[in-house]
N, C-alpha and C positions, 0 to 999 in steps of 0.2 A: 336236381329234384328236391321237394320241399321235406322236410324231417315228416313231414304224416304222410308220406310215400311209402318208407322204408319199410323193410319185410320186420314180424312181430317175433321174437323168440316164441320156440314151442313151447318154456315155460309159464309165459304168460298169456294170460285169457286174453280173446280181441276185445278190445272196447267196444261198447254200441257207439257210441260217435268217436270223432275225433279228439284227443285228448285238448285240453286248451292250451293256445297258445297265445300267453296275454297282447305280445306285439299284432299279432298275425288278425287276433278277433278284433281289436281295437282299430285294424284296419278296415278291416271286412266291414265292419256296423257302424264304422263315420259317416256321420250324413254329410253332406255336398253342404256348404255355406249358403245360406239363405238371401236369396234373392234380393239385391236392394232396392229400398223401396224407391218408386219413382219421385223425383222432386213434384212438389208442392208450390214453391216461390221464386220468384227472379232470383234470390239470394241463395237458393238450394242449387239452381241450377248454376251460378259462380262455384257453389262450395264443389260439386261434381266436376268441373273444367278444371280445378286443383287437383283434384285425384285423377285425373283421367292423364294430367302432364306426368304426376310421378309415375305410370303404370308406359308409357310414351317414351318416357325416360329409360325403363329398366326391360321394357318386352317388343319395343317399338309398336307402330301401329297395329292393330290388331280391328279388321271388319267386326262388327259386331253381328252381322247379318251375311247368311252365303246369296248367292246369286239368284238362287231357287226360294230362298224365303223370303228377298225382296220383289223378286216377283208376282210372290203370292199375295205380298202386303198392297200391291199396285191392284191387285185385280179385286182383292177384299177393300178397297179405299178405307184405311184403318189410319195411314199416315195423315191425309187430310182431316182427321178429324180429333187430331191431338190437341193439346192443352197449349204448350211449347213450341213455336214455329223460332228458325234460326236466319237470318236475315246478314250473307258478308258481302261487305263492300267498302271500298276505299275510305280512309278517313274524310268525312266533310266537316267542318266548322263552321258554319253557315248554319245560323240559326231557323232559317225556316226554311232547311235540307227535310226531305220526305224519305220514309224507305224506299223507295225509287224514285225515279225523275219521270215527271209530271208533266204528260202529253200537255198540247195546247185544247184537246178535247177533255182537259181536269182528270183525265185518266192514271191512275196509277199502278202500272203492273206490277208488282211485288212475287220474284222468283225466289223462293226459297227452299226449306225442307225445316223437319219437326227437329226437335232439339234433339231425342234420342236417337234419331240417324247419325246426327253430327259430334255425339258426345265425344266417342272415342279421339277423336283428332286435335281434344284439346283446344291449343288457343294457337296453335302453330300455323299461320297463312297460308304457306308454301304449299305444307298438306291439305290446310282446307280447300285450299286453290284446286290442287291435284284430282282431290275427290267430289267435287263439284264440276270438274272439267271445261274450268275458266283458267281462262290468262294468269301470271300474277306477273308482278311486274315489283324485283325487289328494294328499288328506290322510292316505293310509296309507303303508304303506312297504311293498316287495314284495322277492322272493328269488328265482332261482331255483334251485332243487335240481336237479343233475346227479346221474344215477343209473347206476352203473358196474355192468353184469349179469355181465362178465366176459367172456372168450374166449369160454367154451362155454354163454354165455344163464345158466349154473347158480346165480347168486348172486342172484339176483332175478326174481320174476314169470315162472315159466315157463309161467304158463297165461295171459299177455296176449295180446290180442286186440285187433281194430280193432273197433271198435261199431257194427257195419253193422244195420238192422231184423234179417239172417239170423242176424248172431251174436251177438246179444240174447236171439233166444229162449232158448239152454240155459239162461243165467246167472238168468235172469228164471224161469224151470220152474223152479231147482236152489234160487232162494235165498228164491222166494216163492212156490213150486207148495203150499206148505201151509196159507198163507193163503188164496189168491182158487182160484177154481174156474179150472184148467187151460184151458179154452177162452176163459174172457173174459180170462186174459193174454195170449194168442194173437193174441185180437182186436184188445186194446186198443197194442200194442205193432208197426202199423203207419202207414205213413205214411198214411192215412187219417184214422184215430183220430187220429193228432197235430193233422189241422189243429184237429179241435172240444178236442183236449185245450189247445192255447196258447189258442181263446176261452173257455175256462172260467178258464185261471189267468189272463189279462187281467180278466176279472169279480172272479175270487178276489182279486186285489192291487186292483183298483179298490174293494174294499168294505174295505180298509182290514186285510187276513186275511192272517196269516203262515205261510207254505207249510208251515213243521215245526213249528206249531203244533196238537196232534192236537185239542184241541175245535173249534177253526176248520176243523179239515178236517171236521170230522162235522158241522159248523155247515152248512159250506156244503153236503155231499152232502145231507143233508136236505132242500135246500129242491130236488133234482131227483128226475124219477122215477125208481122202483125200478131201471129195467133202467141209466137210465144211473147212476145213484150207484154200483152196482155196477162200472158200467165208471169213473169216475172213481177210487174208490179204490184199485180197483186197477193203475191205472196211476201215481196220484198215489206208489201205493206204492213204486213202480221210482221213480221220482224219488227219494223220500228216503232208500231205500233202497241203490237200486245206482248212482243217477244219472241221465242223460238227461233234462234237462228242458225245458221247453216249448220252448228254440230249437233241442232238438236235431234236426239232418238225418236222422239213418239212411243216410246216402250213406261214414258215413265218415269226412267230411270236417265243419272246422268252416268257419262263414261269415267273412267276410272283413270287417273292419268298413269296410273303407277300401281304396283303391291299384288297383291293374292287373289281379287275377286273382279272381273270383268267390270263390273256397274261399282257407283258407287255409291249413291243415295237415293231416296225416292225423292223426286221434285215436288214441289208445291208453288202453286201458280193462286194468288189473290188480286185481285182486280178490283182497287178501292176507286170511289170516285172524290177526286179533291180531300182528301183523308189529312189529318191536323198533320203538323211538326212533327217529328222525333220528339223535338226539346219540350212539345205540350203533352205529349204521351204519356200519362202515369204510368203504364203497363209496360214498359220498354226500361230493359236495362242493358246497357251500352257496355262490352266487352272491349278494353285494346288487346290488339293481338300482337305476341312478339314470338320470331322463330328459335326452335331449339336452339339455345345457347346463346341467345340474345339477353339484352341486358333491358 
């Protein structure tokens, strides 16, 4: 028990408060360190992926967000509409590389998330892989792209959006309502249909069949019946088309490969059309990323 517990002698008067105790008050009335302010610049946001390795270093990953407040952030769409979009993907040297690759309909889907989702992870691949719940693959080399939309959202992706099942439909009607019939996109584009849509591409990759190979797509819809080949292409379609494939949630949110919190970021889904270079971008600053203890 603490020393202003103990019983008082009768010789002396009780105090009206407790007497002080310079360690104990100096505790009690420390304020909490003041909140950092959010980056301003492509160059702020480098100087934050520095502190966020020494803190990666000494505390390991650490969510910045529980499961319940990413949540929250998904259904207030507050991620969408940050300053900061974060953009990982394999090293390209290809001078006229786009932040995605570049349907033959000039389309470019760009899956990402806001920088402050992703700060904490640093520049580490392995993790960013982890908590974006993609593949990595440790013989490649990876980047990631910081994307500066500006003050007023104006410089980039004004029509991004989080990838929820609800706000898939428009994107899914607008950019493939002229190929498949309007209702089986409907159909095939909830979380229903996903579960049988991952055991079809589970089968599809088990026969040895590569997803953006179009005769192997028509390979394998052939061998199902009519109603579901239907629903398969046309979902397989959104996949190669606009994105979302077999591990996607519809919540939102991506899966967490690993650590403390179910999810692990809020996604962001832009949808440029024929959008400049990387390398013409003012607004883009290009991160390499190396894994803990790499050189």
């Amino acid at each position: 028990m603490g020393a202003n517990s103990k019983k008082h002698s009768s010789t002396r008067p009780v105090p009206l408060a407790p007497e002080a105790n310079n360690s104990s008050a100096s505790s009690n009335t420390e304020k909490p360190p003041a909140k950092k302010a959010p980056p301003q610049t492509l160059d702020d946001c480098a100087h934050c992926l520095k502190d966020a390795r020494e803190r990666l270093i000494t505390a390991g990953y650490q969510a910045k967000y529980t499961d319940e407040q990413q949540l929250a952030k998904v259904k207030n769409n507050e991620v969408s509409q940050e300053r900061f979009l974060v953009s990982f993907q394999t090293k390209n040297i290809d001078p006229d590389a786009k932040l995605a690759y570049q349907r033959d309909s000039k389309l470019v889907p760009i899956w990402a998330t806001s920088f402050d989702q992703l700060e904490n992870a640093d520049t580490d691949p392995k993790l960013i892989a982890d908590i974006l719940g993609t593949p990595y693959d440790p013989s490649k080399d990876y980047v990631l792209h910081i994307i500066d939309r500006g003050e007023k959202g104006d410089l980039f992706g004004q029509n991004t959006l989080i990838p929820t099942w609800d706000n898939m439909q428009e994107p899914t009607q607008k950019y493939l309502g002229g190929k498949h019939d309007s209702a089986v996109l409907s159909e095939v584009m909830t979380p229903e249909y996903q579960k049988q849509y991952a055991k079809h591409i589970d089968t599809f990759k088990d026969a040895g069949l590569n997803e953006f190979n179009a005769d192997h797509q028509k390979f394998y819809a052939e061998s199902l019946s009519s109603g579901e080949e239907k629903n398969f292409l046309a979902r397989h379609n959104v996949r190669t088309e606009i994105g979302a494939n077999s591990e996607f949630t519809g919540n939102g949110l991506t899966q967490f490969r690993q650590g403390s919190t179910h999810y692990g970021v809020v996604e962001t889904l832009t949808l440029e059309n024929n959008p400049k270079s990387i390398s013409e971008m003012e607004n883009v600053k290009t991160i390499i990323l190396k894994p803990r203890g790499g050189v």
